[in-house]
C-alpha angles and dihedrals in degrees: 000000000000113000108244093225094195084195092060084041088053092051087046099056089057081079130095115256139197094224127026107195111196116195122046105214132109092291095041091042086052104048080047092055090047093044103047086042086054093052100254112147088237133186128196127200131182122183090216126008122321108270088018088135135037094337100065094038094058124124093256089235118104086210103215088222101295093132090067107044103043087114147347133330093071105182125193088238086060096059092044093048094052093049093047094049083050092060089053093046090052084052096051080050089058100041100040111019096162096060096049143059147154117275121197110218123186113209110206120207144202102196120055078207095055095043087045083059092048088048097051100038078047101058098035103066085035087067091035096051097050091202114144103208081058099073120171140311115238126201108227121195118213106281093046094046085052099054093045092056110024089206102063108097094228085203087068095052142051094204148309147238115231112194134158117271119166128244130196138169104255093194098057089036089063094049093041081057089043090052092043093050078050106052093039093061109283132122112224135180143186121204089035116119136200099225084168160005127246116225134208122176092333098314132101107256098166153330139269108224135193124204111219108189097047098024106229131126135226144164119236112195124195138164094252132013122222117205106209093145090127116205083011108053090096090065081048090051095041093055083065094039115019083195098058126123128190127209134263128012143284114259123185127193148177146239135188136198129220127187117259108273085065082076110046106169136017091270122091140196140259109191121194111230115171100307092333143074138233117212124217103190136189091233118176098322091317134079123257120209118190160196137019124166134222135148114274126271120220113254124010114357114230120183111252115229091237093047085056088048097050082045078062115035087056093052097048089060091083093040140103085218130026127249110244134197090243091065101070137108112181138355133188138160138214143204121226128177113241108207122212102240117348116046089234128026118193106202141192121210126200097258077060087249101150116213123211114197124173136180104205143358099266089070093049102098101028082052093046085053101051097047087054090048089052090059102047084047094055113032093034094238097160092219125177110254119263123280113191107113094064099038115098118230121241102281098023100075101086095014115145115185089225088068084090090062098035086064094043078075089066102019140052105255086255096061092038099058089045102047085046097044092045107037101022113186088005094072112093078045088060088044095049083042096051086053098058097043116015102006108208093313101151117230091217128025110256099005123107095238125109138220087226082054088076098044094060099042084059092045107032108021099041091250101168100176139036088251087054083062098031094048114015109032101044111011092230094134084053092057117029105014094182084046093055088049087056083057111046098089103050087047093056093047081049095054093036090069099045092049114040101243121172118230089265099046095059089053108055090046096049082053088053094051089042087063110044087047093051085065100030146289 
């Protein structure tokens, strides 16, 4: 695998480009990915690490529509909708297979009425969508719901529906789409903010752009700008037009994480809650709650103690035993724009700035790909037509599922999955890498995660701080905050290192990261 130099990425991005990409989560990651394939010159910027925001604080579940037909009204939008967001599922299946796989959920009711509705939606969509991962849905009574899931109190139900969903790991899948972008041409970088716009004649030409890790500035200029700054692409329009308004709201929830035997078999659970559901998943050998709702705070969401117990409280209806705060083990919230009609826009302002806004993963790449058609349409650029869907992720192209249990050979089970379902088909060359630097040493006593693991996320997957690493690498602080506090000091020595850093320079890092880990991820 080819070293990400960010120095040589820095001098890059001084250019000019064709296409300037600012935003560096799942949708910016993925214009970037279709620009540079289709032979774009393409920069990314992202103003913290790539997935800080929404894409890395998802449910970890892509939701084939379930949310919307859990019950009437049943539009015809809805079931577009839901057939549309499969085909893109079936696609992230294709194109990342490590990252992604079926999960079975069991939804318990209360109200025959109510579990005849989630049947029949169900099965519905199940015949009209003709996809075969999908299977069918099968109605349970108690005790067979029981049985199924150990947790579910068969006295508080009177069945249950168990039916396919699919499940992936949204970290690794954004920097899977960040290595990809980057293999494929274009010159991508984290810590690096648009503080401005640049202006000819009336139109957006470029960017200004501040590096903030190594605090210099610099201008980018491209021949069109692309705004995927999420919940922040309103501050990046408004830099254009201080006037400009986006569509939809700001929405924040929260998830919760629970140790393993909170999810003790490979089913999960789909709890109703209102017209909503609460979801109770098997999540890296933990179990994953989520997610509550709540308008959006300004600044950096944090999940409230009450808005965890309430997490709680609603799960445990359904429950033999009742979820408590001291089972947690991380926490963490995120904010997501709602749109008022489609689940993703593409815009196009005046400046000729064109915005880019999603509400979910499964509306990444069909976004990313509109966005790339509409400039070919309108500018003539006689581009090739896109090719990511057909196009593997880093790590997917030569993934076999046996590589778990080829590296069983070598490895504890633990290690193994991890290594497989993180790296895919990287990981013999971690392996081969962790013997000739760290050998197996572990980075924190009884977790599956290596020392070597942070060497090559700072030399190979452009992780510029210890919380890139902790977070966003390799999802510890996701998982086992207190665990990911353990860590942070051998993975700043790690990264310092790596990196150069002077004796200062590691501290007050390791401080940031301190911080932000002493609230949540």
């Amino acid at each position: 695998m080819k070293r990400a130099d960010r120095p040589s990425l820095l001098k890059a991005a001084e250019d000019r480009f064709d296409l300037l990409v600012i935003g560096g989560g799942a949708l910016g990651a993925g214009i970037a990915l279709d620009a540079a394939s289709r032979g774009l010159k393409t920069l990314l910027v992202e103003g913290e690490d790539f997935g800080a925001g929404a894409s890395s604080r998802s449910s970890k579940l892509f939701h084939r529509g379930t949310n919307d037909l859990a019950g009437p009204p049943w539009s015809r939008a809805s079931w577009r909708g839901a057939r549309r967001a499969l085909r893109e599922v079936t696609t992230i299946f294709a194109i990342a297979p490590h990252l992604t796989w079926r999960r079975e959920l069991v939804v318990p009711y209360k109200s025959a009425l109510f579990g005849a509705r989630v049947y029949t939606a169900l099965r519905t969509f199940e015949l009209f969508a003709q996809t075969p991962w999908l299977g069918r849905a099968r109605r349970l009574d108690r005790e067979e719901a029981e049985a199924l899931h150990p947790l579910l109190d068969g006295a508080k139900i009177r069945g249950a529906v168990a039916y396919t969903d699919a499940q992936f790991d949204d970290v690794r899948l954004g920097v899977a789409l960040v290595l990809s972008a980057l293999k494929a041409g274009a010159v991508v970088l984290n810590h690096v903010a648009a503080t401005g716009l640049l202006l000819e004649e009336g139109k957006v030409v470029g960017a200004e752009l501040e590096d903030r890790l190594g605090g210099g500035r610099f201008a980018a200029r491209a021949r069109f700008v692309v705004n995927a700054a999420g919940t922040g692409a309103e501050a990046v329009l408004r830099l254009a037009d201080p006037e400009a308004r986006l569509p939809g709201e700001r929405v924040a929830g929260a998830h919760a994480v629970l140790p393993g035997r909170f999810a003790p078999t490979e089913s999960g659970l789909a709890l109703p809650q209102g017209r909503g559901v609460r979801y109770l998943l098997p999540w890296q050998a933990h179990g994953l709650l989520g997610r509550s709702e709540r308008p959006a705070p300004a600044g950096a969401p944090v999940p409230e103690e009450e808005e965890l117990k309430a997490l709680l409280t609603e799960a445990s209806a359904f429950l033999k035993n009742p979820l408590e705060p001291k089972d947690l083990r991380s926490a963490w919230s995120g904010i997501r724009l709602r749109l008022e009609k489609e689940p993703y826009a593409v815009l196009t302002s005046p400046t000729g700035l064109v915005t880019a806004l999603t509400e979910r993963w499964t509306c990444y790449r069909r976004a990313a790909e509109e966005v790339l058609d509409l400039l070919d349409r309108e500018h003539g650029l006689g581009l090739p037509a896109g090719k990511t869907e057909r196009l593997p992720l880093v790590g997917g192209e030569r993934y076999d599922p046996r590589e778990e249990a080829d590296l069983a050979v070598l490895l504890d089970p633990e290690t193994a999955r991890h290594l497989a379902r993180t790296y895919g088909d990287q990981a013999r060359s971690l392996l081969e890498f962790a013997k000739k630097t760290a050998g197996l040493q572990r980075l924190v006593p009884g977790l599956p995660y290596l020392e070597a693991e942070v060497r090559w996320a700072a030399r190979f997957e452009l992780a510029e701080t210890p919380l890139d690493f902790l977070v966003r690498r390799v999802r510890l602080a996701y998982l086992e905050l207190e665990a990911a506090r353990r860590a942070l000091g051998r993975t700043t020595e790690i990264l310092a290192e790596e990196k150069g850093w002077s004796p200062a320079q590691a501290e007050r890092l390791r401080k940031e990261a301190e911080t932000q880990l002493a609230r949540a991820p």
